[in-house]
Each structure stands twice: as structure tokens, then as C-alpha cells.
N, C-alpha and C positions, 0 to 999 in steps of 0.2 A: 412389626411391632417389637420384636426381640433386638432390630439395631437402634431402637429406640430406645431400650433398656438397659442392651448396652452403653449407650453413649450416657445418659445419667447416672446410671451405678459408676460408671470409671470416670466424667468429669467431676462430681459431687468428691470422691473418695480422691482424687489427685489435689482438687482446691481445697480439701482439711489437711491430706500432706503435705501439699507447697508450705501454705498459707501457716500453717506448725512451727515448719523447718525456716521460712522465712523472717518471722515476726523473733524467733528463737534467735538468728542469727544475726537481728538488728538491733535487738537488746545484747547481745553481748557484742559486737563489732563497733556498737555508738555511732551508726550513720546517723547523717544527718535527713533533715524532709525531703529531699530530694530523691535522695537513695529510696527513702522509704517509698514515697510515690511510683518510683519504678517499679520497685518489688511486687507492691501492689499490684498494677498493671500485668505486671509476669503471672503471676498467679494466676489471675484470670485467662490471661494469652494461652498459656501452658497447662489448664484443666482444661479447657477448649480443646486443645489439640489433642489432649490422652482421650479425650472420649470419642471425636470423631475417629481416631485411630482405632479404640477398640470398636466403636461400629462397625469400621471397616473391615476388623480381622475378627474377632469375633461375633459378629450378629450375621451368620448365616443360619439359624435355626428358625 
């Protein structure tokens, strides 16, 4: 249950960082829908993988 906790507490808390840092930097860079749709997609891809990682490094308790 605690890598379970892990992986929500760190994918939750990475996709309001990404997703912050992302949306930030396509309002001031002017991409266009395309760009955006990736980014989108990243965010998701890349909170994924910060929480199975910290499952995996932190959830041995």
C-alpha cells in the first residue's frame, strides 16, 4: 500500500508541475496546436513515469 502512495502523491504533484511549467511556456513561446497537443501528452507520459519511479525507490515501507 505505501508504493501505492507513493506513486500517487509523486505522479499527482509532477502533472501540476509539468503541466504549470508547460502551459507557462506555451503561452509565452506562441506554439501552435500541435506543439500543444504534445506537451499535453508529455505531461501525462512524464507524471507516469515520476510516480512509478518513486514507487520504485521510495515505497519500501
Amino acid at each position: 500500500m505505501a508504493r501505492f502512495g507513493c506513486f500517487l502523491f509523486a505522479s499527482s504533484g509532477a502533472y501540476v508541475a509539468l503541466a504549470t511549467v508547460f502551459r507557462l511556456y506555451c503561452l509565452v513561446g506562441g506554439h501552435n496546436m500541435m506543439e500543444a497537443l504534445y506537451g499535453g501528452f508529455a505531461t501525462y507520459v512524464l507524471a507516469l513515469a515520476a510516480g512509478v519511479e518513486a514507487a520504485f525507490f521510495m515505497g519500501d515501507g
